[in-house]
Backbone as CSV, one residue per row, in Angstrom:
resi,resn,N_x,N_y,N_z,CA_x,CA_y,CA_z,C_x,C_y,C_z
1,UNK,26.068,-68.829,94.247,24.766,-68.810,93.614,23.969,-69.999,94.100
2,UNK,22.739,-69.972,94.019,22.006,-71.143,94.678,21.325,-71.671,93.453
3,UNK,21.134,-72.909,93.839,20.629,-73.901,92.632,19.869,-73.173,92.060
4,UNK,18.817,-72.645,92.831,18.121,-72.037,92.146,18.273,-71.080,90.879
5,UNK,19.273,-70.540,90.825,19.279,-69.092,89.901,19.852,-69.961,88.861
6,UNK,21.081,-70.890,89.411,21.682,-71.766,88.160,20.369,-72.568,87.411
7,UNK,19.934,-73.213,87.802,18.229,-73.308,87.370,17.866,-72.521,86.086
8,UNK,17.985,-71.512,86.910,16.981,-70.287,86.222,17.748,-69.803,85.108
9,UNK,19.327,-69.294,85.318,20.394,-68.900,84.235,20.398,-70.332,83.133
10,UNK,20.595,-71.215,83.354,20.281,-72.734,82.217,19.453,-72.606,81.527
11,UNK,18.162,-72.436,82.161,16.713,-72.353,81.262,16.784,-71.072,80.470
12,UNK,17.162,-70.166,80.912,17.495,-68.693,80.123,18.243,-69.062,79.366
13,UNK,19.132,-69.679,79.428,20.253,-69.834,78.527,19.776,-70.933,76.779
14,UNK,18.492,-71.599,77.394,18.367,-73.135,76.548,16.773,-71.966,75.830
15,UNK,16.669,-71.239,76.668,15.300,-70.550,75.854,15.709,-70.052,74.497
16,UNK,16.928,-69.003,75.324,17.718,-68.154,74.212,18.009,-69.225,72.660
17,UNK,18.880,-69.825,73.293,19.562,-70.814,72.143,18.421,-71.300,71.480
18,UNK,17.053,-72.214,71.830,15.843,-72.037,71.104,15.343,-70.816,69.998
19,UNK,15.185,-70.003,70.609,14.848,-68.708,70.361,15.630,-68.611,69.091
20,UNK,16.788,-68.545,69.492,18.246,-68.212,68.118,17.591,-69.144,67.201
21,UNK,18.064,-70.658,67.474,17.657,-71.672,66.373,16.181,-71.207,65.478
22,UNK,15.270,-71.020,66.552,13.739,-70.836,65.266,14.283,-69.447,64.588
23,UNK,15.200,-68.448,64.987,15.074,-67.520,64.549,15.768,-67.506,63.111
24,UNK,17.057,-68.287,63.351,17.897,-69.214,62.321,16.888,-69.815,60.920
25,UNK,16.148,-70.780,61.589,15.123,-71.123,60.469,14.098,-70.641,60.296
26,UNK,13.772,-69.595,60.597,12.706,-68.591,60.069,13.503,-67.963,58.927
27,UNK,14.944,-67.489,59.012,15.696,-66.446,57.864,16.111,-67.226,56.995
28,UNK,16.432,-69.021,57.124,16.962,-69.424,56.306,15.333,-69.481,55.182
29,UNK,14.057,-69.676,56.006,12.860,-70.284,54.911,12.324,-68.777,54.325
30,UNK,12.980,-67.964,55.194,12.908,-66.530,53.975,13.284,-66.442,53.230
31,UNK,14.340,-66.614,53.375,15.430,-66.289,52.097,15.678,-67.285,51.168
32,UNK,14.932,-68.913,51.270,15.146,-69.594,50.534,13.564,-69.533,49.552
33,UNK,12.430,-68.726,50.556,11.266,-68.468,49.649,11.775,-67.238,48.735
34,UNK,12.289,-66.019,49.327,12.564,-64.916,48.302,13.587,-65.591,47.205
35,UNK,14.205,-66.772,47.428,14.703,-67.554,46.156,13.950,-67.999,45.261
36,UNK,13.001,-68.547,45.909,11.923,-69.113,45.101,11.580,-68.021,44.113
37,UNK,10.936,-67.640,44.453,9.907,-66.433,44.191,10.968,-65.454,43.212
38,UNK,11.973,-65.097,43.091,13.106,-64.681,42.506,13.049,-65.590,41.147
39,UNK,13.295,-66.355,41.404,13.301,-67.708,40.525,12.225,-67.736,39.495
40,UNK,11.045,-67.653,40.067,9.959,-67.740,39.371,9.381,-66.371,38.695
41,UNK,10.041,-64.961,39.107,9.887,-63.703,38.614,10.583,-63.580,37.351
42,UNK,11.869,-64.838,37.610,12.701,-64.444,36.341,12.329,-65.601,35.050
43,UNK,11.678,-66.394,35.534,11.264,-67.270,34.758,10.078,-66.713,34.168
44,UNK,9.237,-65.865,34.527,8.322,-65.736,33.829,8.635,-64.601,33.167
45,UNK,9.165,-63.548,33.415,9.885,-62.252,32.732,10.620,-63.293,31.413
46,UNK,11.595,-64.055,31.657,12.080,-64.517,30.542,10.950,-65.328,29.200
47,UNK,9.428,-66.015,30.026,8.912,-66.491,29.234,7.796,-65.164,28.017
48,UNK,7.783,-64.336,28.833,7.044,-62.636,28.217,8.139,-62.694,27.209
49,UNK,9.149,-61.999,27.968,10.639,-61.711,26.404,10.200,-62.631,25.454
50,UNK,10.035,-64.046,25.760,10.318,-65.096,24.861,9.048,-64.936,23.901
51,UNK,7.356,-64.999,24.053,6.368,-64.385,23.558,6.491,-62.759,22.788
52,UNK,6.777,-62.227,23.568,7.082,-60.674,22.820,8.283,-61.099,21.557
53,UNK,9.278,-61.808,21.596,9.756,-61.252,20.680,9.553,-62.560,19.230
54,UNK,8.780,-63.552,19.851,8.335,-64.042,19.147,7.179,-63.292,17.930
55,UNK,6.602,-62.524,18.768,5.171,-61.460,18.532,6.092,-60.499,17.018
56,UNK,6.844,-59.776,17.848,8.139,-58.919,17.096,8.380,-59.510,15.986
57,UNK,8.992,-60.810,16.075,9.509,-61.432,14.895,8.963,-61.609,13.601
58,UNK,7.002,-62.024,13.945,6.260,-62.330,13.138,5.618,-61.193,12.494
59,UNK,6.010,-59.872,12.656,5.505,-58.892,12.786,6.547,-58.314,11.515
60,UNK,7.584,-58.520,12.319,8.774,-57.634,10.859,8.476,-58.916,9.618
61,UNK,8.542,-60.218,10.052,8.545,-60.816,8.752,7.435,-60.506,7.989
62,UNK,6.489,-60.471,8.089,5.207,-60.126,7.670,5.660,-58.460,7.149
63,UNK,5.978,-57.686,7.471,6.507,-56.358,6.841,7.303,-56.515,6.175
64,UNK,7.932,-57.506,6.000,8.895,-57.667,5.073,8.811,-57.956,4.199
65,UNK,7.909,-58.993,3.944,7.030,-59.991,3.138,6.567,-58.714,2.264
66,UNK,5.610,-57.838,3.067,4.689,-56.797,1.961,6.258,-56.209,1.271
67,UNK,6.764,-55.279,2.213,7.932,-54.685,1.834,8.479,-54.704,0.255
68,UNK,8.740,-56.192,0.216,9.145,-57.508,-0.447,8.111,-57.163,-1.839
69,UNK,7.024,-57.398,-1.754,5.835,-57.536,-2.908,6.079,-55.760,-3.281
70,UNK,5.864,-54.933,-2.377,5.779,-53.896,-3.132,7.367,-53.989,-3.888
71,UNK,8.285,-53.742,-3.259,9.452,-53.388,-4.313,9.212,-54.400,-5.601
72,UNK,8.668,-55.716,-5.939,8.268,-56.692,-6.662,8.144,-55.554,-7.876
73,UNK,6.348,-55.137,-7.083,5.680,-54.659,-8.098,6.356,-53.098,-8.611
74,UNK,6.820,-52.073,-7.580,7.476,-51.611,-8.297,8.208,-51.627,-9.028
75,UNK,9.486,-52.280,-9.121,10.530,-53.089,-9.747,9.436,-53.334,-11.558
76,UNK,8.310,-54.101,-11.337,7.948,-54.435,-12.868,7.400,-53.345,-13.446
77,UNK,6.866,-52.348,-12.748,6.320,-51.261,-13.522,7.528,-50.487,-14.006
78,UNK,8.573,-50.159,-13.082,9.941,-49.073,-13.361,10.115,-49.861,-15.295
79,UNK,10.411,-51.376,-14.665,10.960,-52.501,-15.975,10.105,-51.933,-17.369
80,UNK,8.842,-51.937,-16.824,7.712,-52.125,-17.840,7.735,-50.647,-18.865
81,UNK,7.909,-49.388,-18.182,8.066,-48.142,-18.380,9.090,-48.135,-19.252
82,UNK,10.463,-48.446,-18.626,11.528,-48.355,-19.356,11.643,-48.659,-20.584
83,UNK,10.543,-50.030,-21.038,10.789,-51.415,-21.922,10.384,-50.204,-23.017
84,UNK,8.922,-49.683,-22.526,7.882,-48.746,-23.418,8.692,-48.016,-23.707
85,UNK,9.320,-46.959,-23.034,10.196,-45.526,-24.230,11.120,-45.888,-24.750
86,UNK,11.891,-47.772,-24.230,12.878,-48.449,-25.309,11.858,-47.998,-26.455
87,UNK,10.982,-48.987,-26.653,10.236,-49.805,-27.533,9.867,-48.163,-28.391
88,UNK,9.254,-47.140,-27.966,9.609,-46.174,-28.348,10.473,-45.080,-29.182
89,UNK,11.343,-45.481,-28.707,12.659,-44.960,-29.402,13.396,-45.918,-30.307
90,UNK,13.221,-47.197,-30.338,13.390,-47.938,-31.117,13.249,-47.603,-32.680
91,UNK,12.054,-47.140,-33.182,11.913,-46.163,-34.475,12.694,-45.193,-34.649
92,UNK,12.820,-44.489,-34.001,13.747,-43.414,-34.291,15.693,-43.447,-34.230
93,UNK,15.774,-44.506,-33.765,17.105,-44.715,-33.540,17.165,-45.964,-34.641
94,UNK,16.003,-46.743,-35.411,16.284,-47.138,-36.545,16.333,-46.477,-37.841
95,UNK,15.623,-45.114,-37.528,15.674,-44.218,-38.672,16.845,-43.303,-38.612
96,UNK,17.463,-43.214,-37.611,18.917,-42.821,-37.815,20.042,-43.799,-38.336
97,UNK,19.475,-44.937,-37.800,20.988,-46.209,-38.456,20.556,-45.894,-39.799
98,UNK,19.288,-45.934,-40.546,19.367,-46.154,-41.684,19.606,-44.861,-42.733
99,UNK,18.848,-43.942,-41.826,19.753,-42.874,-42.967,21.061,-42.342,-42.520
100,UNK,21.885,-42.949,-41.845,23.098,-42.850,-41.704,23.791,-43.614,-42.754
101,UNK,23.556,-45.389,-42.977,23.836,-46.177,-43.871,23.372,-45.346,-45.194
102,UNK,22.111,-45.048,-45.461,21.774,-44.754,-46.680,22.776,-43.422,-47.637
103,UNK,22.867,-42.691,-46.751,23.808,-41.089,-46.519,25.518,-41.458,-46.917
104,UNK,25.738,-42.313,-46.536,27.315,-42.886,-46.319,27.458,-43.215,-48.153
């Protein structure tokens, strides 16, 4: 072979290996941006979840809260009803003790 081509096969050879290397750090700054960027998709997906279920949270408590007041108020009317046909029957179940006693 004449100097020449050895020349020429070297420089081919040192292009290539160039070539490889940028090609090397072109895939490594890809793949360390699609890290990035990965990174930051999941960070913000996690900060939504974190808002949404904050949103959610304040949402059932607050339904709960009413929830809460109505059974309250139902609860005193059922009470209140009951108290009345006690209070009701109260006469009549004293007019049986007594003419039961009186009868005896």
């Amino acid at each position: 072979m004449s100097l020449e081509a050895i020349k020429s096969i070297g420089e081919a050879e040192e292009r290539a290996r160039k070539a490889k290397l940028e090609a090397q750090q072109r895939a490594e700054k890809a793949a360390d941006d699609a890290r990035r960027a990965g990174n930051d998709a999941i960070e913000a997906a996690i900060a939504r979840a974190e808002t949404e279920v904050a949103a959610l949270k304040r949402a059932a408590d607050a339904k709960a809260a009413e929830d809460a007041k109505e059974l309250v108020s139902s609860t005193a009317n059922k009470r209140a009803n009951i108290r009345a046909r006690a209070e009701g029957r109260l006469d009549v179940v004293a007019g049986v003790i007594v003419e039961r006693i009186v009868s005896v």
